[in-house]
C-alpha positions, 0 to 999 in steps of 0.5 A: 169363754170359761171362766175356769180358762182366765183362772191360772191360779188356785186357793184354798180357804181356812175358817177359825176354830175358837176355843178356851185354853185351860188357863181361860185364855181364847185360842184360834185354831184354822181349819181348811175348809177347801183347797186346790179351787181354781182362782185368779186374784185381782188387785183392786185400786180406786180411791177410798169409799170412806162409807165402806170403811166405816162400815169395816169393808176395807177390801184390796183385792178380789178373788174370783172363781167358777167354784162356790169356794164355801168363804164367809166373812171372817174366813182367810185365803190363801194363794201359797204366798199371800193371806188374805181376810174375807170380807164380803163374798157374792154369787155373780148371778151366772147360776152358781157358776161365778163367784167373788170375794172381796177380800183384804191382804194380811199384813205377813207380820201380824 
């Protein structure tokens, strides 16, 4: 079975452009870097790693697609809905067929 097949969803990925105003002030601008990649979110639920959130790797969700969707950490996705933070991204050993994304929903407020 394909993955492409389990991937019902799509995302696309911004990364944050960061610039001075002419006040001196730091601006952030996000900038697409790919859209309309076939995706599929999972929530994630288990118990707190506490090692992990020391080290600031506090992830909800994983997104998985069967294309590189080009995220580094620090980058966000989004589903048409949802925002969520990249924090960790993987190639799932399948020859470049596999990807995953460790990811932190964005609180809509902030």
């Amino acid at each position: 079975m394909s993955l492409l097949l389990l991937c019902a969803g799509q995302i696309s990925v911004q990364r944050a452009v960061v610039s001075t105003d002419p006040a001196g002030g730091v601006m952030r601008q996000w900038q697409v870097i790919a859209t309309a990649i076939p995706a599929t979110i999972l929530t994630l639920r288990a118990s707190a790693n506490t090692a992990m959130e020391r080290r600031g790797l506090v992830t909800t969700h994983l997104i998985i697609s069967p294309v590189n969707p080009q995220a580094r950490i620090g980058d966000r996705v989004s589903d048409g809905i949802n925002w969520y933070l990249v924090r960790f991204t993987a190639d799932l050993g399948d020859r470049g067929r596999a990807w995953a994304i460790f990811a932190q929903l964005i609180d809509p407020q902030s």
